[in-house]
N, C-alpha and C positions, 0 to 999 in steps of 0.2 A: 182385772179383765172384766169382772164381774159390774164393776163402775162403768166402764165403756159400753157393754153394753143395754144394760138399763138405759143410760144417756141416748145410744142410738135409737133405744125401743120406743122411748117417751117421742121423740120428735116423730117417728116411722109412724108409730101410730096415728098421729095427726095429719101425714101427709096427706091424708084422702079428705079430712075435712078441708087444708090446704087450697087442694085442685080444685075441689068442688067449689070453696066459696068465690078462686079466683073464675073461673071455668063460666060461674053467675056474670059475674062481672065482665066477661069479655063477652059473652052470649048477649050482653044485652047493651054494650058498646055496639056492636055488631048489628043489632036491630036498629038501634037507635041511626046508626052511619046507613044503613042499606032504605031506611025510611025516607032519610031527610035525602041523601047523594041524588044527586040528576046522572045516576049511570045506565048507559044504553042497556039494553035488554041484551043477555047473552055475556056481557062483561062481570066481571068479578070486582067486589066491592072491595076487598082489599086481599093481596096477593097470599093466598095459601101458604106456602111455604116462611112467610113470616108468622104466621099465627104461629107453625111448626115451630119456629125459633122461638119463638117468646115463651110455648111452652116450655120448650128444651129449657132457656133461661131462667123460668123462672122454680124450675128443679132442680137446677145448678146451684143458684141460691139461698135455696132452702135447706140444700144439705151441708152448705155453708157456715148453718144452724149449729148443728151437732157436731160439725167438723170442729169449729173454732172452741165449744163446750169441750169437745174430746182431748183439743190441745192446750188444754187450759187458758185460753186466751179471753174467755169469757166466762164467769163463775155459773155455776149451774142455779142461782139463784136467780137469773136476767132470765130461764127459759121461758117463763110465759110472757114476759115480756116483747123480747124476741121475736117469739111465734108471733104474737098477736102486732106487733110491730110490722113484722116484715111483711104479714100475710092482707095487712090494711095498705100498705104501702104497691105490694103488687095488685090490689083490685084497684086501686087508684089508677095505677099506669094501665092498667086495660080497660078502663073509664072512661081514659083522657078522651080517646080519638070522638066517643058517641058526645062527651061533654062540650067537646072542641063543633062538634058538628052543629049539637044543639045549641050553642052559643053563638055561633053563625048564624041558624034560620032564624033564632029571634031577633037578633039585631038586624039583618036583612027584611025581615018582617016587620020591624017600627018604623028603618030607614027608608024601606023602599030598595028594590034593586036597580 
């Protein structure tokens, strides 16, 4: 029991660097989409409650971590791999949209619209 939760403590512990570094990343997806958007004044740049979900998701996932370390399905040797894995991979998907956008105004920018 005492291996379990160590295992839970290591990942828990990291969860706030976790949110924060994903948290960077979507904050600044977020500028980057709400800078470049041609969205009317009074409209929402991208629907609330999906941010909700992606965070919900991406909590879900992470305890994923420890879960699969718990069940031995993953050796406790992969956790900083893991961590550092999973948590480059979720700032990536809360990237994409500011990347996707910025990749649009510069190509729109060379082409011409």
């Amino acid at each position: 029991m005492a291996e379990v939760l160590g295992t839970i403590g290591w990942w828990e512990l990291r969860r706030f660097l976790y949110n924060g570094l994903v948290l960077l990343a979507g904050m600044t997806s977020l500028l980057l989409v709400e800078r470049l958007a041609d969205v009317p004044p009074g409209e929402d740049v991208v629907e609330p409650m999906a941010v909700l979900f992606f965070a919900f998701a991406c909590n879900v996932c992470y305890t994923a971590g420890w879960s699969l370390e718990v069940l031995r399905i993953t050796p406790a040797t992969w956790r900083r791999l893991l961590f550092w894995a999973g948590t480059l991979l979720s700032m990536g998907v809360a990237l994409l949209p500011g990347l996707l956008w910025a990749a649009s105004a510069a190509y729109h920018g060379f082409v011409g619209r």
